[in-house]
N, C-alpha and C positions, 0 to 999 in steps of 0.2 A: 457107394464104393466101400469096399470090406479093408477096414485096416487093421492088422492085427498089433498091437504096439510091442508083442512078444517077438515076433519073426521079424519087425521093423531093427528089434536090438538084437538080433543075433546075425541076422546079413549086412547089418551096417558095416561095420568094422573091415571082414573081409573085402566086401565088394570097396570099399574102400582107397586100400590098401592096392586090391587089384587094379582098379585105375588109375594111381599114382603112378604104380610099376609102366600103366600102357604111357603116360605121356613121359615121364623120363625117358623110358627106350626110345619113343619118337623125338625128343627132343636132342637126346644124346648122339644117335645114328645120325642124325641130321646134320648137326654140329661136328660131329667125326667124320664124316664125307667129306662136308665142303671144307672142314679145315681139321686136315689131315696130320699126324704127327711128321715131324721132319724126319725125309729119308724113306716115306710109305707112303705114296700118295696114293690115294682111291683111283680110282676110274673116271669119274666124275672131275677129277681135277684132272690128270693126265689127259684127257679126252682135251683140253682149254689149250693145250699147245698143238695140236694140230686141228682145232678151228683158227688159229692165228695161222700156222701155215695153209691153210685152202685159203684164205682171204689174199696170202702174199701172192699165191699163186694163180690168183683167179685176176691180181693186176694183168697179168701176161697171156693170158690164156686168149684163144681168139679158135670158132666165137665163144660167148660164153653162157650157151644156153644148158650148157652141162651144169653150171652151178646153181643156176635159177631152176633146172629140175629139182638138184637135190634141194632146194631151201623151200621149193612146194611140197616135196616130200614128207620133210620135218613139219609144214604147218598143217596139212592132212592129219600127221598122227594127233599133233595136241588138238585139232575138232574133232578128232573123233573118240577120245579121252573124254572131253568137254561135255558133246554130245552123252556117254555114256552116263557120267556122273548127274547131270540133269535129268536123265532116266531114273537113276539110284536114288534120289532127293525127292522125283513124286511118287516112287516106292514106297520108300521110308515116311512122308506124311500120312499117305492110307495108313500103313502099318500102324505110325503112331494114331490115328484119329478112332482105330478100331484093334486093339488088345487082343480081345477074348478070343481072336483065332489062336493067338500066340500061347496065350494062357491053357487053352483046350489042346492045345502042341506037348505042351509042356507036362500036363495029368500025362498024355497019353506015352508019354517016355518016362514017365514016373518019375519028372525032374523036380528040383527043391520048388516049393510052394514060393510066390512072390506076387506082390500089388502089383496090382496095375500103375501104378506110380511110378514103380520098381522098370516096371518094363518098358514105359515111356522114357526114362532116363536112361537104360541101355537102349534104348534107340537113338535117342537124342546124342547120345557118344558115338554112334557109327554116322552118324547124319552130321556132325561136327567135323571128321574125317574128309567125308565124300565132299561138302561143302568146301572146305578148306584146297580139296584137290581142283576144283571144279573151278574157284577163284585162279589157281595158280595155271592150270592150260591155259586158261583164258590171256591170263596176262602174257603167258609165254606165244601163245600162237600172234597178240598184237607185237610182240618183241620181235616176231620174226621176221615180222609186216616191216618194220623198222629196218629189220635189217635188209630187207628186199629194197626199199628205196635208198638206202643210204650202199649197196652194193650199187646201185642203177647211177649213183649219182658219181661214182667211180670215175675218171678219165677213162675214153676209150687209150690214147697216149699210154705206155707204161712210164714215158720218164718225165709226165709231167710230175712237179713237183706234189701233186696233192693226191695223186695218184694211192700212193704208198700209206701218207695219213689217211684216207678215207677208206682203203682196206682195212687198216687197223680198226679206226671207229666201228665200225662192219663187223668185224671181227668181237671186240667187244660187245654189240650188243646181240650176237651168236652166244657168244658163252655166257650171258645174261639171262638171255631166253631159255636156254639148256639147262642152266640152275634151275629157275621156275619150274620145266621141266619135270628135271629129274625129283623137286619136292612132291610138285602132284603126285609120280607116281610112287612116293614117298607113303603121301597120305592114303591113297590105295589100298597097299600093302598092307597098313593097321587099320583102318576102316574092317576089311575083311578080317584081321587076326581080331578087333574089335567085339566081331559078330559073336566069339565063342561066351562071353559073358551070357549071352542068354540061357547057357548052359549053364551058366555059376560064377562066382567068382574063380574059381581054383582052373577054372576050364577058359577062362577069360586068362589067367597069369599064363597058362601052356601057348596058348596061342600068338601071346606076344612075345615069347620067347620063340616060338618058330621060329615069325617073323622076322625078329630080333637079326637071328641069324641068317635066316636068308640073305635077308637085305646087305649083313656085312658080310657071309659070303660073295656078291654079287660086285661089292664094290674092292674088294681086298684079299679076294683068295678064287678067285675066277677063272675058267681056262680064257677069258676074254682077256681079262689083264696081263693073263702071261705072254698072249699075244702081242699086246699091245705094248711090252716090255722088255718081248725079246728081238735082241741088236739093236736098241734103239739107239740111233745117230743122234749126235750134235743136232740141234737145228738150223735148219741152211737158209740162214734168212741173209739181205744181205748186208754190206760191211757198215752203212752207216744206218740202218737201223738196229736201236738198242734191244736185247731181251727186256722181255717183258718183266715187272717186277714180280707179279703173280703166279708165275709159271714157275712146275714144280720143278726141284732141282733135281736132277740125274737120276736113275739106281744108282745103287751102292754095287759094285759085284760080289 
């Protein structure tokens, strides 16, 4: 293997730098999502008080094979997230066990010279990603497993008394699974903004700021959220169940 210890010191620093920039933005967005500044809730959080109301209302509902569609629905998508990312992961091991197509990619677009070293390591950061997402379906699709039997274990009765508590339980481990969720498709998102590092460091920094933005467009400046935002009602749960502590407070008008 050819190392050159000249190009070893002049791509260090950059490339560096650039993947510092990719895990703060994944670390930050992450952290800004699920805990939102007061008064701005993301998507991802507003989304957590109407899985509390489908649960309230799925006490009463008769029958209730409408709800048991939608909750196969949801674990459909994260195996098939799942599925994809275990696709991405024996991708990326060929890729890493075999460089020099990548290397011979790279002459041929006249990109900056780098070891194979160099290129195993930008692989090994997008395989970091895809892996990370591929743990979090998973966990999320048994979440939802969870919550399939602990909805099933519901009183048919609406006014037994445990009726109501095991909606909520239900409830929380919906917006548990959803989290997982939503990180997988978190780590997605920079997995692929990831990928521009093969280009360089500087082509690696543009990427994660795409991203960057997508991802907070997506959760904070949406036509989904404004949907999700405009007239929203009080929530109509009833008199002697408490609001939830986690649920976000109001808009502002």
């Amino acid at each position: 293997m050819n190392t050159d210890p000249n190009l070893l010191g002049t791509t260090a620093l950059p490339d560096l730098i650039a993947v510092l920039l990719l895990f703060a933005a994944w670390l930050g967005i992450g952290r800004m999502t699920e805990h939102p500044p007061a008064g701005f809730p993301s998507v991802s959080v507003l989304m957590t008080r109407f899985r509390r109301e489908w649960m309230l209302h799925f006490v009463s509902r008769e029958p209730r094979i409408f709800d048991g569609n939608i909750l196969t629905s949801l674990r459909e998508g994260t195996a098939f997230f799942a599925s994809a990312c275990m696709i991405a992961t024996g991708g990326l091991l060929a890729l890493i066990g075999n460089t020099d197509q990548l290397r011979g990619l790279a002459r041929d677009f006249e990109l900056a010279r780098t070891t194979a070293i160099l290129w195993e390591v930008k692989l090994l950061v997008v395989m970091f990603f895809v892996v990370n997402a591929f743990l979090k379906f998973v966990w999320s699709h048994r979440l939802f497993g969870y919550c399939a039997i602990m909805m099933a274990a519901v009183p048919n009765d609406p006014r037994d008394p445990m009726a109501e508590d095991r909606a909520l339980q239900a409830a929380d481990l919906n917006i548990t699974a959803a989290r997982s969720f939503n990180a997988g498709l978190r780590s997605v998102y920079f997995a692929i903004g990831s990928l521009g590092w093969l280009a360089g460091p500087w082509a690696l920094m543009v990427g994660t700021a795409v991203v960057l933005f997508v991802t907070w467009r997506r959760e904070f400046a949406s036509n989904s959220r404004q949907v999700i935002l405009r007239s929203l009602p009080p929530p109509r749960l009833p008199g002697h169940v408490g609001r939830p502590v986690s649920e976000p407070p109001p808009p502002q008008p």
